[in-house]
Each structure stands twice: as structure tokens, then as C-alpha cells.
VEXKE-733314 format. One record per atom (N, C-alpha, C): residue number from 1; residue in three letters; atom name; z negated, x negated, y negated. Coordinates in steps of 0.02 Angstrom, whole numbers, always signed. Example, Ala and Ser with C-alpha at 12.3 -4.5 7.8 and 13.67 -1.06 7.14 Angstrom:
BEGIN
1,ALA,N,-390,-660,+284;
1,ALA,CA,-390,-615,+225;
1,ALA,C,-390,-660,+165;
2,SER,N,-354,-642,+112;
2,SER,CA,-357,-684,+53;
2,SER,C,-394,-645,-2;
// end
This chain:
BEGIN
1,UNK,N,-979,-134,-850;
1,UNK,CA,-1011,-172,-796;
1,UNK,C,-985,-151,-727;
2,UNK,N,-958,-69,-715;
2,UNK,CA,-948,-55,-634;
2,UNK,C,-861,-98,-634;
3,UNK,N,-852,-109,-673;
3,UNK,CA,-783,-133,-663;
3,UNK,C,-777,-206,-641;
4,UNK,N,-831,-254,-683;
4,UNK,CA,-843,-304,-687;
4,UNK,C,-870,-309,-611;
5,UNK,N,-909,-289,-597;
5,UNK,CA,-930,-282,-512;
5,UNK,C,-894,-274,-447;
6,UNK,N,-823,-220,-477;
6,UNK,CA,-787,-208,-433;
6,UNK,C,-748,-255,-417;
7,UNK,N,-719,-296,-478;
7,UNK,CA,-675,-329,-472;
7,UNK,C,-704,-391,-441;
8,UNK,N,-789,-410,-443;
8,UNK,CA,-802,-467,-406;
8,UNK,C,-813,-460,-347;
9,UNK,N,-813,-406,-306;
9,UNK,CA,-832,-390,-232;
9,UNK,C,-792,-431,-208;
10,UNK,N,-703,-413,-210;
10,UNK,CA,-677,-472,-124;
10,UNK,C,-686,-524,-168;
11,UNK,N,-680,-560,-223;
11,UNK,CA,-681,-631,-217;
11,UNK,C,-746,-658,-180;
12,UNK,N,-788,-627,-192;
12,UNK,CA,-867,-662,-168;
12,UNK,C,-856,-650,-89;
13,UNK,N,-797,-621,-43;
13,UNK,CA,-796,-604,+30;
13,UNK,C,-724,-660,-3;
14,UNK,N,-680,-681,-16;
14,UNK,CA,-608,-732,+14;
14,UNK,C,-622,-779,+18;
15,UNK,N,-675,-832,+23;
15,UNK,CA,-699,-894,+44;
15,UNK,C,-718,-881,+102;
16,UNK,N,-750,-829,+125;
16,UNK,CA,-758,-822,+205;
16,UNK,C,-722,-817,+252;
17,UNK,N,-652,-753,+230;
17,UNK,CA,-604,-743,+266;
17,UNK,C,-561,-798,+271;
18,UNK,N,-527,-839,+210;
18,UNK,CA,-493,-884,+207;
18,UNK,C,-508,-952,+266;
19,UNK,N,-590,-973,+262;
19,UNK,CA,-615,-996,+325;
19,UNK,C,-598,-978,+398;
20,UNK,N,-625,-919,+420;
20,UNK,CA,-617,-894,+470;
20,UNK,C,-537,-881,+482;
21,UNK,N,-478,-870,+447;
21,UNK,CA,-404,-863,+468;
21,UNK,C,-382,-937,+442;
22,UNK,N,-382,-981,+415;
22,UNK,CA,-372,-1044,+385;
22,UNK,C,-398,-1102,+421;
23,UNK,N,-429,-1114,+425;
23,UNK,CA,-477,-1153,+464;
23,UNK,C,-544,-1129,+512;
24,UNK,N,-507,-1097,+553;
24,UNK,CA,-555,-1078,+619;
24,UNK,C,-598,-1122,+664;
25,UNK,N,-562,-1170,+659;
25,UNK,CA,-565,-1241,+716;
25,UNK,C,-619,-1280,+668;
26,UNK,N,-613,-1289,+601;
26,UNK,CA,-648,-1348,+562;
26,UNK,C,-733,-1322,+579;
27,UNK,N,-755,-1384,+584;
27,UNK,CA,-834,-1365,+604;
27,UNK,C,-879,-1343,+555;
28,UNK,N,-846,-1344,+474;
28,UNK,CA,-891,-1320,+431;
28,UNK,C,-889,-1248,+438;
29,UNK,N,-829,-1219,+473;
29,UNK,CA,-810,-1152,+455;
29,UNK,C,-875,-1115,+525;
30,UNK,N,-878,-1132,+555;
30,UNK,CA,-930,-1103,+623;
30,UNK,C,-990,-1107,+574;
31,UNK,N,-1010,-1166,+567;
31,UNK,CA,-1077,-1183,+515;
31,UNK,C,-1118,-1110,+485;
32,UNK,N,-1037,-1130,+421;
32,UNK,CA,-1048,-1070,+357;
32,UNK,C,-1061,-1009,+398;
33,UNK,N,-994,-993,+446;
33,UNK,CA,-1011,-909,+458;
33,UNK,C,-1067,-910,+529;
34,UNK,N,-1102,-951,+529;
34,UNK,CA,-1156,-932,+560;
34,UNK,C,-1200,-911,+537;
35,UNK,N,-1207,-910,+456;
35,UNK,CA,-1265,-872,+419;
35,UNK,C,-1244,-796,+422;
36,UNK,N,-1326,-779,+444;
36,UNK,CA,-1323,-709,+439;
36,UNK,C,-1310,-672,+372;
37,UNK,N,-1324,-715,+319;
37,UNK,CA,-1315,-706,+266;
37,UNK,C,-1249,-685,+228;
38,UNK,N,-1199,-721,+253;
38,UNK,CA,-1120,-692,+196;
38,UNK,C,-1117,-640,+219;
39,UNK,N,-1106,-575,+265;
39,UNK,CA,-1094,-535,+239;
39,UNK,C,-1113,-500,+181;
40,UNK,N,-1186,-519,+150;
40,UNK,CA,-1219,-485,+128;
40,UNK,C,-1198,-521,+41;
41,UNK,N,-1165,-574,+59;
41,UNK,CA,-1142,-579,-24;
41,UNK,C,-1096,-520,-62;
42,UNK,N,-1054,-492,-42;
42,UNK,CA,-1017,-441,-67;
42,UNK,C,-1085,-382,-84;
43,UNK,N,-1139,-375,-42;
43,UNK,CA,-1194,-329,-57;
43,UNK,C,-1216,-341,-141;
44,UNK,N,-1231,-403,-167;
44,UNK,CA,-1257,-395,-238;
44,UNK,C,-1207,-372,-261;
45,UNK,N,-1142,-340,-271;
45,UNK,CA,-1114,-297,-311;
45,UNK,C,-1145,-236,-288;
46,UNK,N,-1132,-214,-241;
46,UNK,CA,-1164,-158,-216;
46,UNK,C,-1231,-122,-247;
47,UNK,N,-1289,-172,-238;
47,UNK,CA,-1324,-156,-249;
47,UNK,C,-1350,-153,-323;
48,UNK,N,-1305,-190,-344;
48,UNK,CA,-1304,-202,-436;
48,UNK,C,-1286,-125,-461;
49,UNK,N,-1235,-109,-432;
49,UNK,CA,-1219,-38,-422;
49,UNK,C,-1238,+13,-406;
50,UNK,N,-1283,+3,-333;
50,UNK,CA,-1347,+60,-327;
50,UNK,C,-1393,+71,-349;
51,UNK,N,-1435,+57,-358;
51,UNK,CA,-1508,+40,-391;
51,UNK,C,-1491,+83,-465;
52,UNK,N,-1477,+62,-514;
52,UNK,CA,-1463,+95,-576;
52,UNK,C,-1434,+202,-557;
53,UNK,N,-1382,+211,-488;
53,UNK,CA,-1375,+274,-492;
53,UNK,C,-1398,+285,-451;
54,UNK,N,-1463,+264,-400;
54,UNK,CA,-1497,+273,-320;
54,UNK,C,-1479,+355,-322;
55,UNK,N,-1515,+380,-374;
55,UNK,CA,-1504,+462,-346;
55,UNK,C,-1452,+505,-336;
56,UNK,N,-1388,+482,-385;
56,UNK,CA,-1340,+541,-347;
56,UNK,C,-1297,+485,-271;
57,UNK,N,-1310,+429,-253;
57,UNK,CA,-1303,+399,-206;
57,UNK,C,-1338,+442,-148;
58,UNK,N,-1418,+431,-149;
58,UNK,CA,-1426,+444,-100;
58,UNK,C,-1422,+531,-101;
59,UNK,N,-1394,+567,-158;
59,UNK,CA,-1390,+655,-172;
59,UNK,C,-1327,+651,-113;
60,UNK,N,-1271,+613,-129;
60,UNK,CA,-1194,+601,-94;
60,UNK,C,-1215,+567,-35;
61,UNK,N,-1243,+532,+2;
61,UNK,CA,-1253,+499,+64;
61,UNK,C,-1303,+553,+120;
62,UNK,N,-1361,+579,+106;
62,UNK,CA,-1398,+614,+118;
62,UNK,C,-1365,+701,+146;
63,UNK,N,-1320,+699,+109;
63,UNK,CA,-1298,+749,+133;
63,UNK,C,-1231,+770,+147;
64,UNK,N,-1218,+795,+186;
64,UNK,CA,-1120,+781,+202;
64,UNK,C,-1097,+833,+167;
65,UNK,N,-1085,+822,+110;
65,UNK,CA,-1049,+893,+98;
65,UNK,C,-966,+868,+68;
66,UNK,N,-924,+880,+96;
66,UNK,CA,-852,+850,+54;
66,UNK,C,-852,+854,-18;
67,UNK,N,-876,+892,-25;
67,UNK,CA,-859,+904,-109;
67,UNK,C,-905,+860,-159;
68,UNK,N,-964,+874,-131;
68,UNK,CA,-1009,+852,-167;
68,UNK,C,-992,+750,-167;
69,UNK,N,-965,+738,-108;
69,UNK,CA,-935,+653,-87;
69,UNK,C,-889,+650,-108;
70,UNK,N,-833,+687,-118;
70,UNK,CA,-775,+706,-152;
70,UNK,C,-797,+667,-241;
71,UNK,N,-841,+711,-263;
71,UNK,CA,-846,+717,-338;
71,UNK,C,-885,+650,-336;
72,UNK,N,-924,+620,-333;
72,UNK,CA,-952,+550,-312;
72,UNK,C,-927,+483,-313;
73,UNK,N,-865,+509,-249;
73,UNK,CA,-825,+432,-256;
73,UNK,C,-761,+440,-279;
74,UNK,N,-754,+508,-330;
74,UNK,CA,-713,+497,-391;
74,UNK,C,-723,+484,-437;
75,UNK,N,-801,+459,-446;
75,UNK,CA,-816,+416,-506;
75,UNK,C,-798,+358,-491;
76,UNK,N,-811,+303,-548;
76,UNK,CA,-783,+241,-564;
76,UNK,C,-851,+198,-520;
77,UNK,N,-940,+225,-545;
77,UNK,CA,-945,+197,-489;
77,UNK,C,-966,+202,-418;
78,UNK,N,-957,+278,-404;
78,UNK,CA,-948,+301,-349;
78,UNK,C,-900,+258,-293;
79,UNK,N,-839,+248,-332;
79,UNK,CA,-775,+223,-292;
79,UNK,C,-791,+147,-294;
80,UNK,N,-814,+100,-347;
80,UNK,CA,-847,+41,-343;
80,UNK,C,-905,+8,-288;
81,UNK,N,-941,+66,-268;
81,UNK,CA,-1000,+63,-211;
81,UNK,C,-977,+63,-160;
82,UNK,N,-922,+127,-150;
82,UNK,CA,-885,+126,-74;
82,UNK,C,-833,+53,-64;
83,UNK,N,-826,+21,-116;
83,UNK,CA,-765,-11,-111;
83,UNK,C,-825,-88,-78;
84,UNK,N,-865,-84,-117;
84,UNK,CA,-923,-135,-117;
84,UNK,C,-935,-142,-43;
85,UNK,N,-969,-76,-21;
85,UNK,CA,-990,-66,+55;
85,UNK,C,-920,-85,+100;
86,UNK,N,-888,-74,+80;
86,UNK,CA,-813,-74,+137;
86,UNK,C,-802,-135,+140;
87,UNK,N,-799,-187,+81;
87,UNK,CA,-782,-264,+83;
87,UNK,C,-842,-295,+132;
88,UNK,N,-906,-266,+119;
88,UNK,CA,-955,-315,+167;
88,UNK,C,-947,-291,+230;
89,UNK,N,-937,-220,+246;
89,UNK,CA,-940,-192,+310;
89,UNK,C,-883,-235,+349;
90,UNK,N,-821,-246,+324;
90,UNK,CA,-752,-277,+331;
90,UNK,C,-795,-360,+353;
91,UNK,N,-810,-365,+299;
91,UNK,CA,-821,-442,+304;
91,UNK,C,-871,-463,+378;
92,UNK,N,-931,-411,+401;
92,UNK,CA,-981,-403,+456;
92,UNK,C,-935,-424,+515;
93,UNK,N,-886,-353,+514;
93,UNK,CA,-850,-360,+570;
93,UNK,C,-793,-414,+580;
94,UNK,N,-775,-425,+530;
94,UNK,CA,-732,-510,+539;
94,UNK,C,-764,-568,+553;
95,UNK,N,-835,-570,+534;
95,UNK,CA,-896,-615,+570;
95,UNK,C,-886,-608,+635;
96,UNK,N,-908,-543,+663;
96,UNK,CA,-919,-520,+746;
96,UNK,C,-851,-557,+775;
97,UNK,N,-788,-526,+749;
97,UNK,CA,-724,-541,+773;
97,UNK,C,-705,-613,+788;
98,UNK,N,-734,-658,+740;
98,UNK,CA,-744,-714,+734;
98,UNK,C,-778,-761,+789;
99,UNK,N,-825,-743,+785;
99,UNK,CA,-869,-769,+855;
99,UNK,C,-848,-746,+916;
100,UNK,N,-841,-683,+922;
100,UNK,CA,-816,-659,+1009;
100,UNK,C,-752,-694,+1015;
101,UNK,N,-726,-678,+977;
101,UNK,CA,-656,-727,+981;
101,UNK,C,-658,-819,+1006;
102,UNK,N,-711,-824,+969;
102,UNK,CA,-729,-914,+992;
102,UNK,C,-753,-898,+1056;
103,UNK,N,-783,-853,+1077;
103,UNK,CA,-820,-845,+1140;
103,UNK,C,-799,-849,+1205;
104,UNK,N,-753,-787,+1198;
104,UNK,CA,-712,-777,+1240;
104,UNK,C,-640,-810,+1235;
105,UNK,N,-641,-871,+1203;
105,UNK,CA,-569,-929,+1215;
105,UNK,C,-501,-901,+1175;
106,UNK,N,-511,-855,+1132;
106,UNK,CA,-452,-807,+1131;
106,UNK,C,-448,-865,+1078;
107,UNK,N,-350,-868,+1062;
107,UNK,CA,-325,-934,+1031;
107,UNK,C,-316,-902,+939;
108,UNK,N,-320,-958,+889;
108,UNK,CA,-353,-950,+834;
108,UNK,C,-279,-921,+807;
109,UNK,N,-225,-927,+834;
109,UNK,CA,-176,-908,+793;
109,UNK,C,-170,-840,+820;
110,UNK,N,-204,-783,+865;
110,UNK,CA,-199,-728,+901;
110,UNK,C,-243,-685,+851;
111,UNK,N,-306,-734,+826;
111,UNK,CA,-371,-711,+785;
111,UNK,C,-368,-697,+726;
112,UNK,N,-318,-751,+710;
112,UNK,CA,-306,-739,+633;
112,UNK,C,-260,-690,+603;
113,UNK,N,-223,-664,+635;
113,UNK,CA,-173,-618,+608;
113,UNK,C,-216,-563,+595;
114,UNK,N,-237,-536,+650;
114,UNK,CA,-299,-482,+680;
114,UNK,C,-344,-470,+620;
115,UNK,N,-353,-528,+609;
115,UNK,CA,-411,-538,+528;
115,UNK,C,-384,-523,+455;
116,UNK,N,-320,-525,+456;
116,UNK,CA,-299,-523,+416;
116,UNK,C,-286,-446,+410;
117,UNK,N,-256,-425,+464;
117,UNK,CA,-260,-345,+473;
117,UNK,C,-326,-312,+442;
118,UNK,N,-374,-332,+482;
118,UNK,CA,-436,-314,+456;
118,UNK,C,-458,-339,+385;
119,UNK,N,-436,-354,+356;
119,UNK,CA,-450,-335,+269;
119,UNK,C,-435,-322,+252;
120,UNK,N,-345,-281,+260;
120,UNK,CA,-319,-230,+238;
120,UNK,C,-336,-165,+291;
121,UNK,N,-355,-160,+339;
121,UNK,CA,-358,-90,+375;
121,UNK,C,-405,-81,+413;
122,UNK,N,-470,-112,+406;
122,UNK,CA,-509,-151,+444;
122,UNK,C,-510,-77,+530;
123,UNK,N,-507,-7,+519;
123,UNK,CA,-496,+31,+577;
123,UNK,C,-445,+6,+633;
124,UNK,N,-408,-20,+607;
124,UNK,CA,-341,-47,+637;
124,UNK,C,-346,-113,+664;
125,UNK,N,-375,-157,+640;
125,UNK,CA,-375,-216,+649;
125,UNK,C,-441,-238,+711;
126,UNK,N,-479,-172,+710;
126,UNK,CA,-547,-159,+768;
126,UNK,C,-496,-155,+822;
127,UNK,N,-449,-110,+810;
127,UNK,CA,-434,-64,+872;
127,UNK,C,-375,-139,+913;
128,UNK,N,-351,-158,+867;
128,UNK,CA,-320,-228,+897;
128,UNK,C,-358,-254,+925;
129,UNK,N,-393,-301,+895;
129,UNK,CA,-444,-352,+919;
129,UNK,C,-476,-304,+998;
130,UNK,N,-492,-268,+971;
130,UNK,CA,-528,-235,+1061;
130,UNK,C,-503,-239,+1091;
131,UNK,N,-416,-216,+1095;
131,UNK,CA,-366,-242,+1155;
131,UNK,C,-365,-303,+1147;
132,UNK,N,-356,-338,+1124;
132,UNK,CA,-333,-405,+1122;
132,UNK,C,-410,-444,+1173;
133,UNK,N,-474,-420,+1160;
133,UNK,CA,-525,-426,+1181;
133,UNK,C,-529,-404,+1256;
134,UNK,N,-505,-343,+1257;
134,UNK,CA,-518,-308,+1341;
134,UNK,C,-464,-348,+1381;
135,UNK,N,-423,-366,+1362;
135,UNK,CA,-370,-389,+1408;
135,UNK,C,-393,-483,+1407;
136,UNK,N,-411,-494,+1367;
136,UNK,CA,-450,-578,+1383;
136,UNK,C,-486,-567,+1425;
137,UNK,N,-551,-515,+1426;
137,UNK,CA,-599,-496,+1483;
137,UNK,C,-565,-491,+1535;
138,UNK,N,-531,-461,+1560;
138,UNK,CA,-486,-447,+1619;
138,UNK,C,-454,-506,+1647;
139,UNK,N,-429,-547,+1599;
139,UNK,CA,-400,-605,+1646;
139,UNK,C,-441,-651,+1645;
140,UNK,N,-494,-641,+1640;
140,UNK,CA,-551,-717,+1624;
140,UNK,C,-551,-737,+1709;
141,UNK,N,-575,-793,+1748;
141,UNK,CA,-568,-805,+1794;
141,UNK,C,-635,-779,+1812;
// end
């Protein structure tokens, strides 16, 4: 089952992204990702996943110890939960990126690359978008 879970996390997040870098402009795509809701589709793996081991989750979350997080998310579904959390966390912030981007005028072919970054590196793809963001702020009239 943690496999079966893992493997459904990004598909249940590539109808969103595909929207938002694919069709930015189409009005269903604003619609859809106006629900507060999709990020939280990648969550029922997650939580399909938590709930059954809550305790050495919250034993590994609760407390920082490397080793003890170490040995955790070198399980199968240790590494399945983090992978779970990272696709929705990814997917949150490609929402945010999404909208400020419509907000602040920034052009859809500037947005989309950026997005795409951010589902492979999503640290990287913040740190773009912020420049790409601070310097729209700056020249706004």
C-alpha cells in the first residue's frame, strides 16, 4: 500500500501544474486553482500514510534529532510521507506563485518556466520567482 500511495502523490498534483504552466490564461485554470482545496489533494496520500504510523511520525517530527529523522525517512514509509508532504507543499507554493504572478502582471511565459523549476527544486524555483517578483515590484509604475 505505501508504494501504491507514493506512486499516486504527483499524479493527483499534474493536473494542477499542467494548468497553471499550460494554460495560465484559460479561465477554467484561475477557477480550478482558486480552490483552497488542491493543494490538499496530494494530502490523502499523506494522510493515508500518517494515521496508520501517527506515532513514530510524530516520535520523528516532535523532535529534531538527525538520526532518529535519518532512520524514519529511510523507511519506505517514512520517505513516502516526506515525498507526500513535499508534492503538496510544492504544489501550495505554485498556487501562491500562480496568483502573485497574475497579480503583479508578470508575463505567463516568465511564470511558467519558474513553475516548472519548482517541481523539480521547489527551493530554487522560490528563490527565482522572488527575484523575478522584487524586480516587477520595482518597476511597477
Amino acid at each position: 500500500m505505501t508504494q501504491q500511495l507514493f506512486t499516486w502523490t504527483f499524479p493527483l498534483a499534474t493536473p494542477f501544474w499542467a494548468l497553471m504552466i499550460f494554460a495560465p490564461t484559460w479561465r477554467w485554470t484561475r477557477r480550478i486553482m482558486a480552490s483552497p482545496w488542491v493543494p490538499l489533494l496530494p494530502l490523502v496520500c499523506y494522510f493515508a500514510l500518517a494515521l496508520p504510523h501517527f506515532g513514530e511520525l510524530w516520535q520523528a517530527a516532535s523532535r529534531p534529532d538527525l538520526t532518529l529523522l535519518q532512520a524514519f525517512a529511510g523507511s519506505a514509509t517514512g520517505a513516502a510521507l516526506l515525498w507526500a508532504q513535499l508534492i503538496a507543499f510544492d504544489l501550495f507554493l505554485g498556487r501562491w506563485m500562480f496568483f502573485e504572478a497574475r497579480r503583479l502582471g508578470v508575463p505567463w511565459w516568465l511564470v511558467s518556466p519558474v513553475l516548472v523549476l519548482t517541481i523539480f527544486l521547489s527551493p530554487f524555483g522560490l528563490v527565482v520567482f522572488l527575484i523575478v517578483r522584487g524586480v516587477r515590484i520595482r518597476s511597477a509604475p
